[in-house]
FIZAMI-512203 format. One record per residue: residue in one letter; residue number from 1; x, y, z of N, C-alpha, C in turn. Coordinates in Angstrom, 1 decimal, padded with zeros to 4 digits, always signed. Layout:
FIZAMI-512203
{rest = a	nr = NUM	n.east = X	n.north = Y	n.up = Z	ca.east = X	ca.north = Y	ca.up = Z	c.east = X	c.north = Y	c.up = Z}
...
//
This chain:
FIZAMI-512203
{rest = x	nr = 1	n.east = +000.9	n.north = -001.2	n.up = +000.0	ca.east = +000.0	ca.north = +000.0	ca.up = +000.0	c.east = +000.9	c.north = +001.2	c.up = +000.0}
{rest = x	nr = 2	n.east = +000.8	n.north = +002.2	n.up = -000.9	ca.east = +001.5	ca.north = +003.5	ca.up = -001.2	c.east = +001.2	c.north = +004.0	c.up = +000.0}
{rest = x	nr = 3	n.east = +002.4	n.north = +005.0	n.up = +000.6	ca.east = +002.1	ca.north = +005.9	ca.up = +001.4	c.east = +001.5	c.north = +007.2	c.up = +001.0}
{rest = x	nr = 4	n.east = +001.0	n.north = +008.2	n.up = +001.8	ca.east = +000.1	ca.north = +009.0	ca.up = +001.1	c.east = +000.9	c.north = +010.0	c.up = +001.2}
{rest = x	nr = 5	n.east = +000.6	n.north = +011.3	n.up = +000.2	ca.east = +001.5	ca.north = +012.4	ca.up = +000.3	c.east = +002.0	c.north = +013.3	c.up = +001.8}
{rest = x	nr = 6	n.east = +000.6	n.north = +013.3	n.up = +002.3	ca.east = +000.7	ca.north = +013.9	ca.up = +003.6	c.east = +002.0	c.north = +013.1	c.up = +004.3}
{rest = x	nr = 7	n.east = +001.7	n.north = +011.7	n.up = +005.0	ca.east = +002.7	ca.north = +010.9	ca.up = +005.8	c.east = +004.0	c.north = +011.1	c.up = +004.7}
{rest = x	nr = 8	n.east = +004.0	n.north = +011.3	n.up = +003.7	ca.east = +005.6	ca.north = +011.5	ca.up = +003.3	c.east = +006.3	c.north = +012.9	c.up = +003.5}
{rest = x	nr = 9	n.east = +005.2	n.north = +013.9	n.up = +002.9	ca.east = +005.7	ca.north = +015.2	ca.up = +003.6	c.east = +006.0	c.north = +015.6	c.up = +005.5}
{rest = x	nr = 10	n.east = +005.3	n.north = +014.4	n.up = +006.0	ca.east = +005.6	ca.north = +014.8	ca.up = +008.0	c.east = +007.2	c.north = +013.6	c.up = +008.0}
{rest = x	nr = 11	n.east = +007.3	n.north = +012.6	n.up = +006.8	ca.east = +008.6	ca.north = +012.2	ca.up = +007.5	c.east = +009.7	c.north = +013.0	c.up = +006.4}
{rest = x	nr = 12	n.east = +009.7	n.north = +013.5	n.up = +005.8	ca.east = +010.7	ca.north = +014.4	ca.up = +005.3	c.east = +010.7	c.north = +016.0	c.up = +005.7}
{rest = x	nr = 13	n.east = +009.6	n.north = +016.1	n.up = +006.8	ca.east = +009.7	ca.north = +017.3	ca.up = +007.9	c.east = +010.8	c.north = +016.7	c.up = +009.0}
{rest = x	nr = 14	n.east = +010.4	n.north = +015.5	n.up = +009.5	ca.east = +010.8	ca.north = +014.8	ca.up = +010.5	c.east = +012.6	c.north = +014.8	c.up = +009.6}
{rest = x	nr = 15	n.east = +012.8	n.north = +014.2	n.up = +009.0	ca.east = +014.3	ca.north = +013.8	ca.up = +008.7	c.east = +014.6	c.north = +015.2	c.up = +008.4}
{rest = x	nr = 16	n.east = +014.3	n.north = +016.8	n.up = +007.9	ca.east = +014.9	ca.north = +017.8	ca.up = +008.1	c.east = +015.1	c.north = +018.4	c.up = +009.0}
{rest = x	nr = 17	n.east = +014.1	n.north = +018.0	n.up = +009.9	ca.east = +014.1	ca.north = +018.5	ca.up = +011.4	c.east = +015.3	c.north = +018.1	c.up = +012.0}
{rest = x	nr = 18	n.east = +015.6	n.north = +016.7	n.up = +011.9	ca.east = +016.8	ca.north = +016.1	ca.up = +012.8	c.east = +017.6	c.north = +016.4	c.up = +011.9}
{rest = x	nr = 19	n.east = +018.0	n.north = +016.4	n.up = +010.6	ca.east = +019.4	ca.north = +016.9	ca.up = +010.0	c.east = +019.5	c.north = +017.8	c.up = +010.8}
{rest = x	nr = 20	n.east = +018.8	n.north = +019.0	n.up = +010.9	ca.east = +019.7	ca.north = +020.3	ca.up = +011.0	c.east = +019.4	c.north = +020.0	c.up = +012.9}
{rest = x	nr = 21	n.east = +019.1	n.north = +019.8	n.up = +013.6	ca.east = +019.1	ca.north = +018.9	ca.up = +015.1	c.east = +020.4	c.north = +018.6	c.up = +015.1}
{rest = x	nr = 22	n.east = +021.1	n.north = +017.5	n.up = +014.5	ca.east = +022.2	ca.north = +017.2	ca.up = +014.5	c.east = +023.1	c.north = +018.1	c.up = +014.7}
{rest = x	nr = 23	n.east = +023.0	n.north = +019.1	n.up = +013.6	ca.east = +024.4	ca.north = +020.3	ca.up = +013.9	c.east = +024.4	c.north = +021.2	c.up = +014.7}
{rest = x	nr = 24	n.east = +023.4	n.north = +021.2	n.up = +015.4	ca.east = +022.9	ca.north = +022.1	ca.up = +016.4	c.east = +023.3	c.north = +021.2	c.up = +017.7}
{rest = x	nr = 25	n.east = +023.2	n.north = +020.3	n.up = +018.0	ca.east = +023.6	ca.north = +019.5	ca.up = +019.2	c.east = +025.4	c.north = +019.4	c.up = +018.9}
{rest = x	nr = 26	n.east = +025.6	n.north = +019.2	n.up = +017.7	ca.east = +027.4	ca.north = +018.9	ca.up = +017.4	c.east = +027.7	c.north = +020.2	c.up = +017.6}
{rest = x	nr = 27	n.east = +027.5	n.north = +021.3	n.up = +017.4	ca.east = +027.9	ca.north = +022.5	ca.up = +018.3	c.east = +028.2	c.north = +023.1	c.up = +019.5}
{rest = x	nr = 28	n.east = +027.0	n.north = +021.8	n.up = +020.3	ca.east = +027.0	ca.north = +022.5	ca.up = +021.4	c.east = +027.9	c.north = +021.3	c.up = +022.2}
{rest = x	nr = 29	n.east = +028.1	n.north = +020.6	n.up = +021.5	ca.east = +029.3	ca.north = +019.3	ca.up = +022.6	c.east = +030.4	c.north = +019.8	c.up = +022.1}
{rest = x	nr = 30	n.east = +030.9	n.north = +020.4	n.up = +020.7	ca.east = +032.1	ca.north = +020.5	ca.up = +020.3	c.east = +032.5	c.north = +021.8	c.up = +020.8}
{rest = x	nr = 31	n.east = +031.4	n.north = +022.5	n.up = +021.3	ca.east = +032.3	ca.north = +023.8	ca.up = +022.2	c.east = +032.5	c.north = +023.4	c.up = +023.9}
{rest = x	nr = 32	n.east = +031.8	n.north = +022.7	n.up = +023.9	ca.east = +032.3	ca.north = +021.8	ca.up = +025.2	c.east = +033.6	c.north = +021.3	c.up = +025.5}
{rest = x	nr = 33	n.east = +033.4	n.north = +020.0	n.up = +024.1	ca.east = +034.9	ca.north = +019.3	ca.up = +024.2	c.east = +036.2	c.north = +020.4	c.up = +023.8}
{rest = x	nr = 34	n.east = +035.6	n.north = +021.0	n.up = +022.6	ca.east = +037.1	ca.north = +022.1	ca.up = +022.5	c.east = +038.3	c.north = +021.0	c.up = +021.7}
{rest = x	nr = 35	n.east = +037.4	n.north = +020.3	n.up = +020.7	ca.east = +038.9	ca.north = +019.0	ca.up = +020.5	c.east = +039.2	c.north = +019.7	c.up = +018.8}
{rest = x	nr = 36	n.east = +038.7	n.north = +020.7	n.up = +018.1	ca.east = +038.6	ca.north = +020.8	ca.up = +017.1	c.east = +038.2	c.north = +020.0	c.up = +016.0}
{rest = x	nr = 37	n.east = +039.1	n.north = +019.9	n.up = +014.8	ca.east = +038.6	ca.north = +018.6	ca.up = +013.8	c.east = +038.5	c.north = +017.3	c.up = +014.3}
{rest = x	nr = 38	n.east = +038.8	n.north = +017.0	n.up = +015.4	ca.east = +038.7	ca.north = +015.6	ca.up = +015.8	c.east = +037.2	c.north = +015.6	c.up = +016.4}
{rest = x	nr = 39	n.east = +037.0	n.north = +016.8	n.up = +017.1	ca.east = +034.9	ca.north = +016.3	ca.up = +017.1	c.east = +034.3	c.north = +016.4	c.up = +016.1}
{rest = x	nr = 40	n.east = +034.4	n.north = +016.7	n.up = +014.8	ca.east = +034.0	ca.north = +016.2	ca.up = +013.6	c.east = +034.1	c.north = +015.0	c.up = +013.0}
{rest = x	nr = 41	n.east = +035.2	n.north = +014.5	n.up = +013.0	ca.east = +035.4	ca.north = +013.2	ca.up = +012.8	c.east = +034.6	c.north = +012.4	c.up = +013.9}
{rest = x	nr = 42	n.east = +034.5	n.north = +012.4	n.up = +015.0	ca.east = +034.1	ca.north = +011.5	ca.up = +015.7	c.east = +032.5	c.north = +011.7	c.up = +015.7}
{rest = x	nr = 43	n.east = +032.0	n.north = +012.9	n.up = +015.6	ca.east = +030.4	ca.north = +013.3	ca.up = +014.6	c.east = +030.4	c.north = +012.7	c.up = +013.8}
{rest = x	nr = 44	n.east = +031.0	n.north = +012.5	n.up = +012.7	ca.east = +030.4	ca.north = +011.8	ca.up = +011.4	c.east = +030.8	c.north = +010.2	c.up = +011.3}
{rest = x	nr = 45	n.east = +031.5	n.north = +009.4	n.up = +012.4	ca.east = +031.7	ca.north = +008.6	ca.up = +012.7	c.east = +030.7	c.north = +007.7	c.up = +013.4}
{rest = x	nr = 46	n.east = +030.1	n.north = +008.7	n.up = +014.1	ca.east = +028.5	ca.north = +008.2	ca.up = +014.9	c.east = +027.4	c.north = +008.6	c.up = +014.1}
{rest = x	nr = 47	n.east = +027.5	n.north = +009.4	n.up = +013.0	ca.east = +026.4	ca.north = +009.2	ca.up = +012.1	c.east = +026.5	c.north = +007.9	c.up = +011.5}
{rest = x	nr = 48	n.east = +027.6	n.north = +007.3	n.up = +010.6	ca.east = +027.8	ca.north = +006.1	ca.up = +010.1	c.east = +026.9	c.north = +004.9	c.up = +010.7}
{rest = x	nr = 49	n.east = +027.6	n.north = +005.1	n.up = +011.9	ca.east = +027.8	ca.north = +004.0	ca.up = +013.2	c.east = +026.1	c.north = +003.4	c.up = +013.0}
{rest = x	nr = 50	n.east = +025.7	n.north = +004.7	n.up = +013.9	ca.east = +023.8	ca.north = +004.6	ca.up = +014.1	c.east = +023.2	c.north = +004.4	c.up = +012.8}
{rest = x	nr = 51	n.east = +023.8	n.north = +005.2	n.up = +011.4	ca.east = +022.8	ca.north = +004.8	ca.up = +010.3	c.east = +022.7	c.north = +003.6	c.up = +009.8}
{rest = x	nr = 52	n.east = +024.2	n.north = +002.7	n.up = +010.1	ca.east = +024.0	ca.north = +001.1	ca.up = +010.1	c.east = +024.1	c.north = +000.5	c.up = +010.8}
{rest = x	nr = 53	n.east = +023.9	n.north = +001.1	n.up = +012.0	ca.east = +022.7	ca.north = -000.3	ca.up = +013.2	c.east = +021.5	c.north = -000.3	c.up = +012.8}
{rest = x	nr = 54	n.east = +020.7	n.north = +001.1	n.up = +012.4	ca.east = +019.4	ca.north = +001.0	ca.up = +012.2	c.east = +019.4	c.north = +000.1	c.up = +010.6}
{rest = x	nr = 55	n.east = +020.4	n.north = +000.5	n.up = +010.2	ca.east = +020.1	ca.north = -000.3	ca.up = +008.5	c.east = +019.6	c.north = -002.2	c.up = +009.0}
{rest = x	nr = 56	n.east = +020.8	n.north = -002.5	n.up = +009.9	ca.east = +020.9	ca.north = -003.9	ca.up = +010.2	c.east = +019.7	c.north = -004.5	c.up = +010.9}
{rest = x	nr = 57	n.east = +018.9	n.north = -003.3	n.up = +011.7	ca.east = +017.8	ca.north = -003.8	ca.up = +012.9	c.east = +016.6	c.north = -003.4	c.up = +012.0}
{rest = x	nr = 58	n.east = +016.2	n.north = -002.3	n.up = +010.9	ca.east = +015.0	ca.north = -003.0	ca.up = +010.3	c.east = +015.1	c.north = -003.6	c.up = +008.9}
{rest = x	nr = 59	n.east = +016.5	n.north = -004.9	n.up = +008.9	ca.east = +016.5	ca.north = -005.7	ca.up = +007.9	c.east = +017.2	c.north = -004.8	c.up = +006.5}
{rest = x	nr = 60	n.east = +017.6	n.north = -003.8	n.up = +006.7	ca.east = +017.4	ca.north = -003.0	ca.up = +005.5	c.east = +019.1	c.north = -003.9	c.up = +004.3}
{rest = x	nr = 61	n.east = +019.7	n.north = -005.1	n.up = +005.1	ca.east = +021.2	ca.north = -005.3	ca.up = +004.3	c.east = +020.7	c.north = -007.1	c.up = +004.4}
{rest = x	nr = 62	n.east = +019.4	n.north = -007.6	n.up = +004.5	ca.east = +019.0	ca.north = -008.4	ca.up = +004.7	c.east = +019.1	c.north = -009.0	c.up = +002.6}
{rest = x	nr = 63	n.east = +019.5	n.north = -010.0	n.up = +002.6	ca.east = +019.7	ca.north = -010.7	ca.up = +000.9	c.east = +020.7	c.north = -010.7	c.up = +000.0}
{rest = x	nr = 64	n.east = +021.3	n.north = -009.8	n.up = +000.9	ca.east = +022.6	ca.north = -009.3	ca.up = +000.0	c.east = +023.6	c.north = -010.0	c.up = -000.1}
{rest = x	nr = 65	n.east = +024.4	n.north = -010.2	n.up = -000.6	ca.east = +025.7	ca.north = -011.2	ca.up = -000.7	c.east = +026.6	c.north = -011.2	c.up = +000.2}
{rest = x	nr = 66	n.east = +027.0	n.north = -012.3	n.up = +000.6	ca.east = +028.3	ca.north = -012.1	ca.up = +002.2	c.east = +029.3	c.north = -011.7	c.up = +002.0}
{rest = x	nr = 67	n.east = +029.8	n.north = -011.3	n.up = +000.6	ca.east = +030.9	ca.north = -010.4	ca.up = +000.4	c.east = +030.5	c.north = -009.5	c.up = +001.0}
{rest = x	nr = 68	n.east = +028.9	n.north = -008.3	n.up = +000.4	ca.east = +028.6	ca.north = -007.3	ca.up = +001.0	c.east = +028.7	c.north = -006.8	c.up = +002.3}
{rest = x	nr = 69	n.east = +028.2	n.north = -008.6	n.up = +003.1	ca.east = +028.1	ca.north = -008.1	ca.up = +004.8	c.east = +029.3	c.north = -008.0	c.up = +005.5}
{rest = x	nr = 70	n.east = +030.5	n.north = -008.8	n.up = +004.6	ca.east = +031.6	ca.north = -008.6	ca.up = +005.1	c.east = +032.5	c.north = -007.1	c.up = +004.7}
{rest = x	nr = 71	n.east = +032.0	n.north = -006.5	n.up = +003.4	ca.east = +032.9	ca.north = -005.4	ca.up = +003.3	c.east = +032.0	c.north = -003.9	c.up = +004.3}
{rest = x	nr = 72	n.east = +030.3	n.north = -004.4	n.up = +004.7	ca.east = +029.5	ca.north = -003.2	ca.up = +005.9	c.east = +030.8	c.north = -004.1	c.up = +007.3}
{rest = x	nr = 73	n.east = +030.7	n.north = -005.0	n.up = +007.4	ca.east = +031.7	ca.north = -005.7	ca.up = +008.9	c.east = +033.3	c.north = -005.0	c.up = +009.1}
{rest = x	nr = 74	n.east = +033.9	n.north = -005.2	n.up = +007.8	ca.east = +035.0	ca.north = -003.9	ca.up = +007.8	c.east = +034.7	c.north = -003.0	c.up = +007.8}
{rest = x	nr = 75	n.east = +034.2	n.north = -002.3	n.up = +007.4	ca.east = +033.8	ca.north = -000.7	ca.up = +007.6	c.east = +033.1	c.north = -000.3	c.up = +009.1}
{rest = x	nr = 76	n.east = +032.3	n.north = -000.8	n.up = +009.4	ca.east = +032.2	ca.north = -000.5	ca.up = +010.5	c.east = +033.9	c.north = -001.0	c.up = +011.4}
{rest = x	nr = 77	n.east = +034.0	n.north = -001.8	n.up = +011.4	ca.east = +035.3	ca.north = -002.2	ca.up = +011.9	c.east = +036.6	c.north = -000.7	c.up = +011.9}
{rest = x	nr = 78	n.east = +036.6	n.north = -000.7	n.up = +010.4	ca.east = +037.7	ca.north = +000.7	ca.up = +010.8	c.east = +037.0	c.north = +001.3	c.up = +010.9}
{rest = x	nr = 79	n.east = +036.0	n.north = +001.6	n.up = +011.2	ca.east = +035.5	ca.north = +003.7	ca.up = +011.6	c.east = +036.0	c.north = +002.9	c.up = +013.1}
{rest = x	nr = 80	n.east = +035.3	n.north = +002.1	n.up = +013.8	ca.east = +035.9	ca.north = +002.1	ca.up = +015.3	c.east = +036.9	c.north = +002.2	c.up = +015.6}
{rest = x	nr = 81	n.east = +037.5	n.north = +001.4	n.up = +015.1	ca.east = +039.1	ca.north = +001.6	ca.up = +015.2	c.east = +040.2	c.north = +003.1	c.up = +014.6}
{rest = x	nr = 82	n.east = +039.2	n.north = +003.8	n.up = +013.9	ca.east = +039.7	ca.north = +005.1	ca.up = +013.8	c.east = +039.4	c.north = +006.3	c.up = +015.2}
{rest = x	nr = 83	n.east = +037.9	n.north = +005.7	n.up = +015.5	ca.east = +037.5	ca.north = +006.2	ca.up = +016.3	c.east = +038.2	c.north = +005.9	c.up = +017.5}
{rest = x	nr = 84	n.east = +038.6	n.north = +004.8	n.up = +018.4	ca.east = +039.9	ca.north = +004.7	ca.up = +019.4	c.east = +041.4	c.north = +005.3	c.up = +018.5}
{rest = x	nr = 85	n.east = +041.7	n.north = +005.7	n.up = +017.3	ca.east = +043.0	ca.north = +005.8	ca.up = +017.5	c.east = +043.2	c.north = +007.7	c.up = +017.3}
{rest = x	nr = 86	n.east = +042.1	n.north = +008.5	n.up = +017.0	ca.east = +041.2	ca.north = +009.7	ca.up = +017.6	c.east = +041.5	c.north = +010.0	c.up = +019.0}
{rest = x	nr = 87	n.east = +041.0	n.north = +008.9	n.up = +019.9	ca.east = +040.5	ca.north = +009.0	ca.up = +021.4	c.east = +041.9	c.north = +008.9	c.up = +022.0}
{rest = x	nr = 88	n.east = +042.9	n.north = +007.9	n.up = +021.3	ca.east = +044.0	ca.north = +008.2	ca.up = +021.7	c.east = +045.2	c.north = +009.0	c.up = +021.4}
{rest = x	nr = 89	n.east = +044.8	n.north = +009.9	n.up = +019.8	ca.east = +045.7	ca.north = +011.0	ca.up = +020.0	c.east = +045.1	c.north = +011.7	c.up = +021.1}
{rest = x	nr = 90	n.east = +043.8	n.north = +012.2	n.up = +021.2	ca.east = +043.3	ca.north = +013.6	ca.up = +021.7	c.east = +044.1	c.north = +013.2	c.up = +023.3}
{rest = x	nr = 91	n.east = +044.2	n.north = +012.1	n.up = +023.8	ca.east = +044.8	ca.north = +011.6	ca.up = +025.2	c.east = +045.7	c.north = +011.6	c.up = +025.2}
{rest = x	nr = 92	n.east = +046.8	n.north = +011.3	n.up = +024.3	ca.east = +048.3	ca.north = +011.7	ca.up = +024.2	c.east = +048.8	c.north = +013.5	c.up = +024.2}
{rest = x	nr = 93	n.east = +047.7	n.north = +014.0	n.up = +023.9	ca.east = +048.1	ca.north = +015.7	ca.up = +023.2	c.east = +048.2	c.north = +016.4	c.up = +024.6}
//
């Protein structure tokens, strides 16, 4: 069953809403933390992160070939591991 115009214009209110949400909260931690480009990076590292857990939890990588699931398993793999090696300059500085 097609969704109707209305419910598509409130969730593409909703998804503009929280885009611009996002940089408005990444503002207000990044003048907190004071880490410069590295709270950017670590921003767009937890966008990834969350946009493919939610991909994984409603099925959205479900049929795809296990090459595929293995090249989403490294990727997430190195953003983490970018992300501790981030956590550990900013700790060494």
């Amino acid at each position: 069953m097609p969704n109707s115009a209305v419910e598509n214009y409130l969730f593409s209110a909703l998804a503009g809403t929280t885009w611009f949400l996002q940089f408005f909260f990444y503002g207000m931690g990044e003048s907190k933390l004071g880490n410069g480009a590295s709270s950017w990076i670590l921003h767009m590292a937890f966008i990834i992160l969350i946009a493919n857990a939610w991909g994984i939890q409603l099925k959205e990588w479900q049929g795809v070939s296990k090459k595929t699931k293995v090249t989403i398993a490294l990727g997430i793999a190195t953003i983490i591991l970018s992300v501790l090696v981030v956590g550990l300059g900013n700790a060494l500085k």
